[in-house]
PQR file with spaces between the fields and no chain letter, atoms N, CA, C, O and H, PARSE charges and radii, in Angstrom:
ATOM       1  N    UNK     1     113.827  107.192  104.428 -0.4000 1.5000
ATOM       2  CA   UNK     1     113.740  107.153  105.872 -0.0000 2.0000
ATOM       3  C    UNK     1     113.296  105.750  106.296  0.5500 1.7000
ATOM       4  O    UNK     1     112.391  105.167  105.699 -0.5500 1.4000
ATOM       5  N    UNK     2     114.058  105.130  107.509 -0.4000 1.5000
ATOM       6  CA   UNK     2     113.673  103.936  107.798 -0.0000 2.0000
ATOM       7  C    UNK     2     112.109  104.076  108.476  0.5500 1.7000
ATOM       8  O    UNK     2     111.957  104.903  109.374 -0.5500 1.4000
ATOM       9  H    UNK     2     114.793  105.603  107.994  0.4000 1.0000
ATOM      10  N    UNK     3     111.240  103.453  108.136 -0.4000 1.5000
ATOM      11  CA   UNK     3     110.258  103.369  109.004 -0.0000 2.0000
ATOM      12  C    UNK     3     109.909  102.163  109.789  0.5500 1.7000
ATOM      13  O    UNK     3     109.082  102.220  110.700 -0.5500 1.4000
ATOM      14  H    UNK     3     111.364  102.781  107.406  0.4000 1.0000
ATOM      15  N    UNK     4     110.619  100.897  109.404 -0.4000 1.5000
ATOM      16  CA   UNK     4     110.458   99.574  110.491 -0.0000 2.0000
ATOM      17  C    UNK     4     111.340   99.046  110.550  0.5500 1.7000
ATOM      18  O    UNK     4     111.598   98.154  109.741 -0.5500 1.4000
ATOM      19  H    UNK     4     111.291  100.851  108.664  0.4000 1.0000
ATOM      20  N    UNK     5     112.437   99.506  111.877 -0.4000 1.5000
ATOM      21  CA   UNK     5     113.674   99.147  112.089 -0.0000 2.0000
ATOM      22  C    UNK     5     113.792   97.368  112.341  0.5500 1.7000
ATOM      23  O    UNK     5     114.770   96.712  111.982 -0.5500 1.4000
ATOM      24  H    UNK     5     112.228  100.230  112.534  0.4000 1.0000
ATOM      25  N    UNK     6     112.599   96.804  113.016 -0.4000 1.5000
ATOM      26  CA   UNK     6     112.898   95.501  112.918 -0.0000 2.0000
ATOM      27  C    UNK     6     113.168   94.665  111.752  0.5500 1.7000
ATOM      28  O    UNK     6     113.776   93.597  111.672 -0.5500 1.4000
ATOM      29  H    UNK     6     111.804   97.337  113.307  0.4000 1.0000
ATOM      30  N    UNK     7     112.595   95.370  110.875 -0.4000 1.5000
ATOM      31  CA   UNK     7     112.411   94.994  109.413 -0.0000 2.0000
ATOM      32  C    UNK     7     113.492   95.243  107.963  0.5500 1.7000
ATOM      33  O    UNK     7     113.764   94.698  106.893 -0.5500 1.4000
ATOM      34  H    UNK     7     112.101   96.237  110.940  0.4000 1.0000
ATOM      35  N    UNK     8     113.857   96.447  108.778 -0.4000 1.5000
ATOM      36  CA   UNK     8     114.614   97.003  107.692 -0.0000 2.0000
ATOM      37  C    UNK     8     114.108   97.634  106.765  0.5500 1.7000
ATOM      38  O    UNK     8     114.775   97.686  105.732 -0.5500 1.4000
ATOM      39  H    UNK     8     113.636   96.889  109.648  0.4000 1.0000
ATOM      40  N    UNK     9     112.685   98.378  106.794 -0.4000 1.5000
ATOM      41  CA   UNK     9     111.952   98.828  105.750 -0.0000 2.0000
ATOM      42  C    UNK     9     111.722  100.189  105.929  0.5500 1.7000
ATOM      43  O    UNK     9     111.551  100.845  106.957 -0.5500 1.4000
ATOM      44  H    UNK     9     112.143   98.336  107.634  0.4000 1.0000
ATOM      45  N    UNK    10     111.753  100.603  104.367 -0.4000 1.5000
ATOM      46  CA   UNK    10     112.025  102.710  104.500 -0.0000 2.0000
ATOM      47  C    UNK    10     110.859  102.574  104.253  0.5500 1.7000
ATOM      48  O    UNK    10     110.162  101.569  104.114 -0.5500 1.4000
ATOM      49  H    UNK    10     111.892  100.070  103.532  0.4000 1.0000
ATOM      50  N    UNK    11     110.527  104.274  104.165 -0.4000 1.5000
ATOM      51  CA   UNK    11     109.663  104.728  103.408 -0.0000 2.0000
ATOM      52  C    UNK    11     109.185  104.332  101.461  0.5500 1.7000
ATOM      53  O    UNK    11     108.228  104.079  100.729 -0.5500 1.4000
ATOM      54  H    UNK    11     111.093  105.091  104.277  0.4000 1.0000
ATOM      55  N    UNK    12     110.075  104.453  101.464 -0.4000 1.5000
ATOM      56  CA   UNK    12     110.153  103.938   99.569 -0.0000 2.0000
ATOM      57  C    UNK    12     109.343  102.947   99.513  0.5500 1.7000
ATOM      58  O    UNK    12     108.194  102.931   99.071 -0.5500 1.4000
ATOM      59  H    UNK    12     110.852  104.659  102.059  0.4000 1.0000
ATOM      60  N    UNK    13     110.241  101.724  100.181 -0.4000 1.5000
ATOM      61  CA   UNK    13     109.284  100.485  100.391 -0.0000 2.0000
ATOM      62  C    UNK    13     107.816  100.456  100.452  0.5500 1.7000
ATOM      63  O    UNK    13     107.133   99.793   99.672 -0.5500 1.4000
ATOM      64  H    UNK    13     111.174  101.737  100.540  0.4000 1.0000
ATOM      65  N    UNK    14     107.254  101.331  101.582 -0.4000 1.5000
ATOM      66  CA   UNK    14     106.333  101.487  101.827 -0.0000 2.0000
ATOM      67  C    UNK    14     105.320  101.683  100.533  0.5500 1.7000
ATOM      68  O    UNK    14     104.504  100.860  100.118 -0.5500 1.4000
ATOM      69  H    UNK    14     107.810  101.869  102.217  0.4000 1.0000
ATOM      70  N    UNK    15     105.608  103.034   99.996 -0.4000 1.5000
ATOM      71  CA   UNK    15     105.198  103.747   99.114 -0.0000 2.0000
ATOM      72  C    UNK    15     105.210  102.412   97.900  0.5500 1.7000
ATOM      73  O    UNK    15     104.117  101.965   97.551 -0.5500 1.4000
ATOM      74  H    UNK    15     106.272  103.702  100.332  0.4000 1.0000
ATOM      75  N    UNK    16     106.336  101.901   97.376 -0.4000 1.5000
ATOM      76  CA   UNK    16     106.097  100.754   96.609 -0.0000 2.0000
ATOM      77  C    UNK    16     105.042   99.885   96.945  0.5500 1.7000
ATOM      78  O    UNK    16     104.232   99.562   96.076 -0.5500 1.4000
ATOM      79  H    UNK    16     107.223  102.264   97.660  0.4000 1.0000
ATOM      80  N    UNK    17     104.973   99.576   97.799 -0.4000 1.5000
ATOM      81  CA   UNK    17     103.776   97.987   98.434 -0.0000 2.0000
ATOM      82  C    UNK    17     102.555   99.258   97.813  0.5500 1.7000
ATOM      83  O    UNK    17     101.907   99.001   96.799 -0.5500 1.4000
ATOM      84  H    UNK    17     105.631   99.838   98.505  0.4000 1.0000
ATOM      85  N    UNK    18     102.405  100.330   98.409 -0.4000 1.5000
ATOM      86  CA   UNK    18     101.169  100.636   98.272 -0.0000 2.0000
ATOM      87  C    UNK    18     100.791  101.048   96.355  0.5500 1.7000
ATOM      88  O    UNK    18      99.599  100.991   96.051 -0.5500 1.4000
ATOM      89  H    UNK    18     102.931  100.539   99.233  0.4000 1.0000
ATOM      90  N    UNK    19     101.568  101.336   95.485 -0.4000 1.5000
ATOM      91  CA   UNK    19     101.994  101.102   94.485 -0.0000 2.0000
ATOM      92  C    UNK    19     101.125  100.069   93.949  0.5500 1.7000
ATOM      93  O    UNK    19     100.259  100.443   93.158 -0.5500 1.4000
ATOM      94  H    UNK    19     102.536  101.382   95.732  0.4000 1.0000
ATOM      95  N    UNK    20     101.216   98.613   94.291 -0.4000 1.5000
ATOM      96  CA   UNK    20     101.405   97.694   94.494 -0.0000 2.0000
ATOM      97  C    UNK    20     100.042   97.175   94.414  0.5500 1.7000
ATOM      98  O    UNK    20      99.674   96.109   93.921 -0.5500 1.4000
ATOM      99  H    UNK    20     101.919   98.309   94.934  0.4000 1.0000
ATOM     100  N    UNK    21      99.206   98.274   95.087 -0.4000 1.5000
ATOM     101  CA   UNK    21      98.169   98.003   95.149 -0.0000 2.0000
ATOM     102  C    UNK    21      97.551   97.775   96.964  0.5500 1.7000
ATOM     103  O    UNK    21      96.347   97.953   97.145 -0.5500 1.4000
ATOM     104  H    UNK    21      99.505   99.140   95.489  0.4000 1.0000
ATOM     105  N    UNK    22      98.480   97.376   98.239 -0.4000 1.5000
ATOM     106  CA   UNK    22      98.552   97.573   99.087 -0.0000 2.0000
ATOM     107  C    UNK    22      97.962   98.895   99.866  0.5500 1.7000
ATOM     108  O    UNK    22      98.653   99.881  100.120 -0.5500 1.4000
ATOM     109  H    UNK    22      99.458   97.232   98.091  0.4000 1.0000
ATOM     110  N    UNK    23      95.981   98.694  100.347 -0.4000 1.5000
ATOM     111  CA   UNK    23      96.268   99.756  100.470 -0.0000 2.0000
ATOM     112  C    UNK    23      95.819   99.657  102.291  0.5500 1.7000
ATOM     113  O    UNK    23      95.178  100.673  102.561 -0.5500 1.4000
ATOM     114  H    UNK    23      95.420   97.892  100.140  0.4000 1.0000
ATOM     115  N    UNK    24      95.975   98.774  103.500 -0.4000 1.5000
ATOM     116  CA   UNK    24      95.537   98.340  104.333 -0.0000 2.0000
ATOM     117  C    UNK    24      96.937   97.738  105.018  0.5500 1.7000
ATOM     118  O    UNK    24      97.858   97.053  104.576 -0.5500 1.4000
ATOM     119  H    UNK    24      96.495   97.949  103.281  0.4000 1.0000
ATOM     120  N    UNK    25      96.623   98.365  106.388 -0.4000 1.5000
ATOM     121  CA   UNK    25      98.142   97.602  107.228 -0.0000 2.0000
ATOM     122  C    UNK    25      98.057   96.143  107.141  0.5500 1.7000
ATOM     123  O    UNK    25      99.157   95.606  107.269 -0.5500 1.4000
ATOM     124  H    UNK    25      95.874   98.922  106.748  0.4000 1.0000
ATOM     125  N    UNK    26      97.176   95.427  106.981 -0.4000 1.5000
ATOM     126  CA   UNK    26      97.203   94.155  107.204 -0.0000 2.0000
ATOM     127  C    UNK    26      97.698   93.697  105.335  0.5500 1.7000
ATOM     128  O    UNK    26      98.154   92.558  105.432 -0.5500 1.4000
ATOM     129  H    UNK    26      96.282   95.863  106.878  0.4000 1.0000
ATOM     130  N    UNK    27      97.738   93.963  104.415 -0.4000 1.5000
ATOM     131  CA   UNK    27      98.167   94.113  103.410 -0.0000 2.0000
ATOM     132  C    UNK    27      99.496   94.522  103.257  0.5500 1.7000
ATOM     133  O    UNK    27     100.247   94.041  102.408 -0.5500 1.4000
ATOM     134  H    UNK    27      97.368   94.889  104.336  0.4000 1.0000
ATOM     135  N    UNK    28      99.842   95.485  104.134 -0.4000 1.5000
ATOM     136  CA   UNK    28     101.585   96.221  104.115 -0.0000 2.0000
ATOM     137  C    UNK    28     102.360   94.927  104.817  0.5500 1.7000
ATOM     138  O    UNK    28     103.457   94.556  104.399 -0.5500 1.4000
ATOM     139  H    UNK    28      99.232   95.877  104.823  0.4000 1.0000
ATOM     140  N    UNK    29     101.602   94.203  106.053 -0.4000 1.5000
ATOM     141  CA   UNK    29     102.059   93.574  106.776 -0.0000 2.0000
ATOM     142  C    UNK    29     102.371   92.133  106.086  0.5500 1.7000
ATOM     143  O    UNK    29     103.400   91.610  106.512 -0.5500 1.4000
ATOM     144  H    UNK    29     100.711   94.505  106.393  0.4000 1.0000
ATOM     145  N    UNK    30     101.784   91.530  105.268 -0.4000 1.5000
ATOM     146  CA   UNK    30     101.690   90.821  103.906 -0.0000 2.0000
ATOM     147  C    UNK    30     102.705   90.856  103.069  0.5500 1.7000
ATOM     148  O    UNK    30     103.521   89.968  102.821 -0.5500 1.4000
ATOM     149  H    UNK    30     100.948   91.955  104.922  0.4000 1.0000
ATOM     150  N    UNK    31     102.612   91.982  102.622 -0.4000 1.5000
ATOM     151  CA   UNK    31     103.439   92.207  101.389 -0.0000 2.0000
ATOM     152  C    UNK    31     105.150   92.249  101.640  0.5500 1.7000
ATOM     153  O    UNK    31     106.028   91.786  100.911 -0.5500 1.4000
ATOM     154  H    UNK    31     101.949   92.703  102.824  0.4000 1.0000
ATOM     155  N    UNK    32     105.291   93.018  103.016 -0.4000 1.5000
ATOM     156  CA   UNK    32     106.698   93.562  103.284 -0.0000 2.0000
ATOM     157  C    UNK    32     106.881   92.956  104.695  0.5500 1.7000
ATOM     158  O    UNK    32     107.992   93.210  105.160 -0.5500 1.4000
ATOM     159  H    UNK    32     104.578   93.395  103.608  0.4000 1.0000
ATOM     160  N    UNK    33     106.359   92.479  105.216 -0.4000 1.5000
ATOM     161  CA   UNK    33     106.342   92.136  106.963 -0.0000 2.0000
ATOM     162  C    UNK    33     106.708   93.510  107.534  0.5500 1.7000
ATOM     163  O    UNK    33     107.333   93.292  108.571 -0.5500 1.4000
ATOM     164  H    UNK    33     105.456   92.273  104.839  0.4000 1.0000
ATOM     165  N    UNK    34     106.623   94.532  107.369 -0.4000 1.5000
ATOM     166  CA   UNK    34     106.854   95.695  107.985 -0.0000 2.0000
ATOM     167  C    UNK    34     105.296   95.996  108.888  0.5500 1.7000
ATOM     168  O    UNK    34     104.174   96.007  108.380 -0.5500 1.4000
ATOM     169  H    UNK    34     106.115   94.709  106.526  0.4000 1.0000
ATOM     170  N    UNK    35     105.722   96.275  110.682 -0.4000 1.5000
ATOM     171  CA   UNK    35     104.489   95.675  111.513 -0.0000 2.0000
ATOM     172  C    UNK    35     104.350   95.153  111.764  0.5500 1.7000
ATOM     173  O    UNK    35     103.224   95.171  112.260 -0.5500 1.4000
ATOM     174  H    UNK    35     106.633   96.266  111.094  0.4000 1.0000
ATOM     175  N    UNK    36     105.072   93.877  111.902 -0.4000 1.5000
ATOM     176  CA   UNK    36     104.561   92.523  112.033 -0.0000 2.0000
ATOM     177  C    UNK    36     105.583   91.792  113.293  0.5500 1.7000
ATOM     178  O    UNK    36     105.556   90.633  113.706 -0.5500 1.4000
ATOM     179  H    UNK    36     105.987   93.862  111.499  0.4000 1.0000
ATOM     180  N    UNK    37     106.746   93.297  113.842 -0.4000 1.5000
ATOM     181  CA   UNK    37     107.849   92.741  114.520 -0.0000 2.0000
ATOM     182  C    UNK    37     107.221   93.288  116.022  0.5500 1.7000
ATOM     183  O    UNK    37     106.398   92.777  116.781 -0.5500 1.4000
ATOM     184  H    UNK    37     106.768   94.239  113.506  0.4000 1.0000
ATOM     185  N    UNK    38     107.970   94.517  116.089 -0.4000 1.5000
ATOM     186  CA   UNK    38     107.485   95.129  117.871 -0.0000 2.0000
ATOM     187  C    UNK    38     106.427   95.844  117.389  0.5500 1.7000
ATOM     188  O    UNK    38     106.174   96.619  118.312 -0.5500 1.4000
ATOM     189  H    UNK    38     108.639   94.932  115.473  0.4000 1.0000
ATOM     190  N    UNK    39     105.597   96.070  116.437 -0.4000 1.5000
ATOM     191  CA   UNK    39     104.423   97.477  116.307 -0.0000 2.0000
ATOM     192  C    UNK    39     105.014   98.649  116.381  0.5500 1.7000
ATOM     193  O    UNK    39     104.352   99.683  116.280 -0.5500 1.4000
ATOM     194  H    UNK    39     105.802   95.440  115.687  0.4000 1.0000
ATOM     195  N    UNK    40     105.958   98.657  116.512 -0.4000 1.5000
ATOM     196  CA   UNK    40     106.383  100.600  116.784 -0.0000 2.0000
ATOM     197  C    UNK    40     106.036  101.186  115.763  0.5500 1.7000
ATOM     198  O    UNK    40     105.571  102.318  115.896 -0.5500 1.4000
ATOM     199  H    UNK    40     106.496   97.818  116.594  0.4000 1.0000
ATOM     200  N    UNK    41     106.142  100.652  114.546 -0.4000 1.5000
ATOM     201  CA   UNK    41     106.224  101.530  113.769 -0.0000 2.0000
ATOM     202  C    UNK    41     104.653  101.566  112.450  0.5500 1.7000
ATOM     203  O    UNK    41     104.504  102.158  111.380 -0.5500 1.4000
ATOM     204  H    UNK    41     106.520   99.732  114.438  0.4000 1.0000
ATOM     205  N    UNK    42     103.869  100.739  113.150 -0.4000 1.5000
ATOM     206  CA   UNK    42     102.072  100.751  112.835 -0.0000 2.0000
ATOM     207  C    UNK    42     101.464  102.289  112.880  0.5500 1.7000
ATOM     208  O    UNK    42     100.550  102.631  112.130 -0.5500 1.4000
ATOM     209  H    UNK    42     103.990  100.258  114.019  0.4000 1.0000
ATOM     210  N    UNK    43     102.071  103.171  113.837 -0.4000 1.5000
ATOM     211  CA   UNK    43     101.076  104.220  113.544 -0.0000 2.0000
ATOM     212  C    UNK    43     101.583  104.917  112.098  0.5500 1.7000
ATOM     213  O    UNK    43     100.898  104.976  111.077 -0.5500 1.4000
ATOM     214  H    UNK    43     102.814  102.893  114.446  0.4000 1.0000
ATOM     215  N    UNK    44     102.799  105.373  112.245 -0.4000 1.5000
ATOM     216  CA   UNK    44     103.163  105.742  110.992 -0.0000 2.0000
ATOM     217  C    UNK    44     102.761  104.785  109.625  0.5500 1.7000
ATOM     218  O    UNK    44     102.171  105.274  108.662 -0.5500 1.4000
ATOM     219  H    UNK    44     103.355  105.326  113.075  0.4000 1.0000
ATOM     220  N    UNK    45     103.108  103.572  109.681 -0.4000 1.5000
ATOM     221  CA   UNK    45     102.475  102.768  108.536 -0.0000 2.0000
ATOM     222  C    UNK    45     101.255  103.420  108.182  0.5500 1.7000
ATOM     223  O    UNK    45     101.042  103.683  106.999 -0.5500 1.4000
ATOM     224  H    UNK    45     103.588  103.175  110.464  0.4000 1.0000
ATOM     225  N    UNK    46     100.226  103.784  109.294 -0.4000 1.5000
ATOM     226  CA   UNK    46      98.815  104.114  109.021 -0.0000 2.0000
ATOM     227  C    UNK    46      98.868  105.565  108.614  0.5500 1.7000
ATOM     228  O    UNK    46      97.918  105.974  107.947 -0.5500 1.4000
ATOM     229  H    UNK    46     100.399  103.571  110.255  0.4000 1.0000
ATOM     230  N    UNK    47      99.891  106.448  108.934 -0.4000 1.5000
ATOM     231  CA   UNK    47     100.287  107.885  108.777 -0.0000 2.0000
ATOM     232  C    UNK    47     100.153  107.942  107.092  0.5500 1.7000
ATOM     233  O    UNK    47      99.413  108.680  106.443 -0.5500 1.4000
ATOM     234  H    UNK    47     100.663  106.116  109.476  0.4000 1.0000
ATOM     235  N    UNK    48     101.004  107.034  106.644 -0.4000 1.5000
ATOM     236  CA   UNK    48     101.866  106.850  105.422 -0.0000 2.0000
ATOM     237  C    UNK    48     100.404  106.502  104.313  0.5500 1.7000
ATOM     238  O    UNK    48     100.076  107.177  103.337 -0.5500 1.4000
ATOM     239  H    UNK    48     101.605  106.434  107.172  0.4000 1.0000
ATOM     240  N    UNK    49      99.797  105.397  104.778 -0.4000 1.5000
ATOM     241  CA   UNK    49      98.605  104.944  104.165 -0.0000 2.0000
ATOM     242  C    UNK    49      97.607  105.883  103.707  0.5500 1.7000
ATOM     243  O    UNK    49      97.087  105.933  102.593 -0.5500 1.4000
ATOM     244  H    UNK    49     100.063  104.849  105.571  0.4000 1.0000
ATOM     245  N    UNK    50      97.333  106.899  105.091 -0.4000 1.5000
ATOM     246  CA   UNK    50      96.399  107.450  105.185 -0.0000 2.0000
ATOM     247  C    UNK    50      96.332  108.459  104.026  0.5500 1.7000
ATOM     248  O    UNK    50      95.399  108.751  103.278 -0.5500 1.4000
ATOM     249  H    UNK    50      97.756  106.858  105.996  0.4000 1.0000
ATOM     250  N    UNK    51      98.131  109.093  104.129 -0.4000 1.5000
ATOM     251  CA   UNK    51      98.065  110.336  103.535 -0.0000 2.0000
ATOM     252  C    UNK    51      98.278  109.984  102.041  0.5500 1.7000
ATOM     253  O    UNK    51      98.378  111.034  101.405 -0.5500 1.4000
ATOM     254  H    UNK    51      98.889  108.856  104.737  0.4000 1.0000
ATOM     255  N    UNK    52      98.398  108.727  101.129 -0.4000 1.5000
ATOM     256  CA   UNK    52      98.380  108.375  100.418 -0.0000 2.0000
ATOM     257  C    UNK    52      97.140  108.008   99.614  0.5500 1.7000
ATOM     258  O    UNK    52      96.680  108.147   98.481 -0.5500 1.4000
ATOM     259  H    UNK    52      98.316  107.875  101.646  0.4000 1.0000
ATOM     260  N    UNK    53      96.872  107.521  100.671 -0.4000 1.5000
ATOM     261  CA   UNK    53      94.733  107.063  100.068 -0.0000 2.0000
ATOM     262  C    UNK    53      94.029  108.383  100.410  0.5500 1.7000
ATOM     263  O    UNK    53      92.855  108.327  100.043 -0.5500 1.4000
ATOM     264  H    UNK    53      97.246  107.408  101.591  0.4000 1.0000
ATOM     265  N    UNK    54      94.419  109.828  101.126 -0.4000 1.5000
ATOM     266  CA   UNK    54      93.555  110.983  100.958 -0.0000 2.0000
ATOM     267  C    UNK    54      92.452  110.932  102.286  0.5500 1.7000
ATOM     268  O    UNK    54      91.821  111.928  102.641 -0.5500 1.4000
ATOM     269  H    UNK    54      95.372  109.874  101.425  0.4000 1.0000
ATOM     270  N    UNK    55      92.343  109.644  102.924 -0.4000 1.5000
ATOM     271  CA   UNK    55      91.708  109.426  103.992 -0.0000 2.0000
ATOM     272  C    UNK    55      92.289  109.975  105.539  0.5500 1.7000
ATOM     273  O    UNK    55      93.498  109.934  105.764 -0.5500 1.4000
ATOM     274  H    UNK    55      92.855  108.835  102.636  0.4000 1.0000
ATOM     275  N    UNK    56      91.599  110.340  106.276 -0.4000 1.5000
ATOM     276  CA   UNK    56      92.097  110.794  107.854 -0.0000 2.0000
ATOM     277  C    UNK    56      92.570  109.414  108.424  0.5500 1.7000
ATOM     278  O    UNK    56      92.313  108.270  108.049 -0.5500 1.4000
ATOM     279  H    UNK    56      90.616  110.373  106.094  0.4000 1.0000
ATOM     280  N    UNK    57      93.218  109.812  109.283 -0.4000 1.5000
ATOM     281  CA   UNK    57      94.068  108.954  110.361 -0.0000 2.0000
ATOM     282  C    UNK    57      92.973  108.063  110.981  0.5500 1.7000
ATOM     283  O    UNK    57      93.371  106.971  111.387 -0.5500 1.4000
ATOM     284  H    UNK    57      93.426  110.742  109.588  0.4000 1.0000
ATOM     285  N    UNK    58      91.513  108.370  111.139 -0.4000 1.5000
ATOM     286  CA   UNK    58      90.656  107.204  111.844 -0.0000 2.0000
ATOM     287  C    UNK    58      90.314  106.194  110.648  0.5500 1.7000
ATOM     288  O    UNK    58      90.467  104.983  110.807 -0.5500 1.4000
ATOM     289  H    UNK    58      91.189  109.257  110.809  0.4000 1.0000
ATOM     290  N    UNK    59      89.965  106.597  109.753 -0.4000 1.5000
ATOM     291  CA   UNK    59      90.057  105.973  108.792 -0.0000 2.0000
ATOM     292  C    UNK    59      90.402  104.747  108.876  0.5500 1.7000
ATOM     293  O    UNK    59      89.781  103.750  109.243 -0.5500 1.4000
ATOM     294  H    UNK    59      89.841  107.581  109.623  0.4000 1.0000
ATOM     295  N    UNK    60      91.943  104.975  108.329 -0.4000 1.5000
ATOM     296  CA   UNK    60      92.823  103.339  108.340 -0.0000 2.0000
ATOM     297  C    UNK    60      93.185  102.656  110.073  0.5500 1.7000
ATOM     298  O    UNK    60      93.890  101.704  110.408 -0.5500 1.4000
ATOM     299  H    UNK    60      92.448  105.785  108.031  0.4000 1.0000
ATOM     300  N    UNK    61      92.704  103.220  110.550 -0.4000 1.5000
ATOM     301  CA   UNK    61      93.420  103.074  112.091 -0.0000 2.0000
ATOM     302  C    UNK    61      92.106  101.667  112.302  0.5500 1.7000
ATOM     303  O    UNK    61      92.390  100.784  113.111 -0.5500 1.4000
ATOM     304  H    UNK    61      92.132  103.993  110.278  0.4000 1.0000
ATOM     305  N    UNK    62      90.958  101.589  111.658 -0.4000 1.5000
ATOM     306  CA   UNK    62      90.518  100.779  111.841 -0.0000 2.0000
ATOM     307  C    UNK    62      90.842   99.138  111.691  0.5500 1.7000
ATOM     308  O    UNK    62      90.201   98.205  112.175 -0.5500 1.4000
ATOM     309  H    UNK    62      90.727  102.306  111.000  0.4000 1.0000
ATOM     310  N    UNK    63      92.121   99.093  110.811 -0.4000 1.5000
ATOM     311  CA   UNK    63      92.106   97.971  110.574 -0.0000 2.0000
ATOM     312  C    UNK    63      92.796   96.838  110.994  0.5500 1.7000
ATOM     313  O    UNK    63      92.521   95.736  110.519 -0.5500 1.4000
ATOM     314  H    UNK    63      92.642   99.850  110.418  0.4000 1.0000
């Protein structure tokens, strides 16, 4: 699933960066520039993060 159309970046991607060791939007934004175009697609980035690191949505939303 695409998740940052400015970018061109799926889900997979995502999941790779965090792989990767990526575990912070400002890190995703780094690694893949995904976020870094219009924001649309930052909450989900943090969706994706969150439910990966086991943490709630306020959590990563901090960063």
């Amino acid at each position: 699933m695409l998740v940052c159309i400015c970018k061109g970046i799926s889900d997979r991607k995502l999941h790779e960066e965090i792989r990767k060791g990526h575990r912070t939007l400002a890190q995703i934004r780094t690694g893949c520039q995904a976020g870094t175009d219009c924001g649309a697609c930052v909450q989900q980035i943090r969706q994706i993060l969150g439910a990966r690191a086991g943490v709630s949505h306020h959590e990563t939303a901090a960063e």
